[in-house]
N, C-alpha and C positions, 0 to 999 in steps of 0.2 A: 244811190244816185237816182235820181227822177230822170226819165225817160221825156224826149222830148215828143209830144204828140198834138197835131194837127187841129185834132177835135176841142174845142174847148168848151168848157160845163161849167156854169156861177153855181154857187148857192142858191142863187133865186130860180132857176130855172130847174134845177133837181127838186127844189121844194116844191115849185109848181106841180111838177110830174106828180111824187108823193102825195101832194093833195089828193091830186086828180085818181090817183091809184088809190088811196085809203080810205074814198071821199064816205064811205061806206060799209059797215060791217069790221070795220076796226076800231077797238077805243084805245088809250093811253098803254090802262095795264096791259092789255094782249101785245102789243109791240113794247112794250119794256120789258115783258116776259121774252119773249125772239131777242132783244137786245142782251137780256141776260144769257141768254142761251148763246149768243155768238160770241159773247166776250170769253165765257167758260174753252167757248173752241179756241179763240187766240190762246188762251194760256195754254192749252194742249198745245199748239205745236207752239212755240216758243220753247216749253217744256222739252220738248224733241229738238229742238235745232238745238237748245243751247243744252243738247246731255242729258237733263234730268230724267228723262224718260225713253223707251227705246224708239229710233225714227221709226215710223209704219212706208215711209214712204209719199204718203197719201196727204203730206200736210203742205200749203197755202198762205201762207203769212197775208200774204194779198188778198186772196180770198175772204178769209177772216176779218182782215179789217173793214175790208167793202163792205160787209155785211154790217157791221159795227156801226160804222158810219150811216148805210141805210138804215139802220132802224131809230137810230139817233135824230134824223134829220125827222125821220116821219113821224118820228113822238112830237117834235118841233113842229112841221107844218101843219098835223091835225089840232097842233093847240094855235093858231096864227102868231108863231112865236119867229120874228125875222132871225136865222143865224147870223147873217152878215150886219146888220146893225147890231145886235146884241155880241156877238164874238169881238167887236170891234170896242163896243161901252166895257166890257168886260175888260178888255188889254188896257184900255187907259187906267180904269183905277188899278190894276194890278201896276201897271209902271209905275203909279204914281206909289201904290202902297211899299213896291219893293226899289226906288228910284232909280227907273230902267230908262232906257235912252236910245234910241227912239221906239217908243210907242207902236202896234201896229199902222196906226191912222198915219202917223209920218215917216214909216218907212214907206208905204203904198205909197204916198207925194212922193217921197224922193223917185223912186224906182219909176214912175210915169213921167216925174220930168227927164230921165237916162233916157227914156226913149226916145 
């Protein structure tokens, strides 16, 4: 369940950050390198929660994916790569390739006109 919180964060505005934090001394592969390295940690504890390995304790699921996410984004913003237009061009041909109904682009309409 998602936690209801006050704070709100776009895409764009985390991208922005990321730019402004990578603008310098990072390239593609070194933050796909950290990307890889964080997803390796998601499977650890997933591994641990769901059994496969013994829990330490010390695992994050949260944690991990944040991480995941940040380094994802900031491969994205250091290449000027929009997630929010591009995650959205991506859902429609997949709706379209797997005939899905509604689309991301139309469910975000509908749920703005509920407001």
């Amino acid at each position: 369940m998602v936690k209801e919180n006050p704070k709100q964060l776009t895409f764009n505005e985390l991208q922005s950050y990321l730019a402004h934090k990578y603008k310098e001394g990072r390239t593609s592969s070194a933050l796909f390198m950290k990307l890889v390295e964080e997803i390796g940690e998601v499977a650890e504890v997933l591994n641990q929660l769901e059994g496969r390995k013994k829990n330490t304790g010390n695992t994050s699921l949260e944690k991990e994916l944040v991480d995941v996410i940040h380094y994802t984004m900031a491969i994205a913003s250091i290449n000027h790569i929009d997630l929010t237009e591009a995650i959205i061009k991506k859902d429609k041909q997949a709706a379209i390739k797997y005939n899905q109904s509604p689309n991301l682009e139309e469910f975000l309409e509908i749920q703005n006109k509920e407001r």
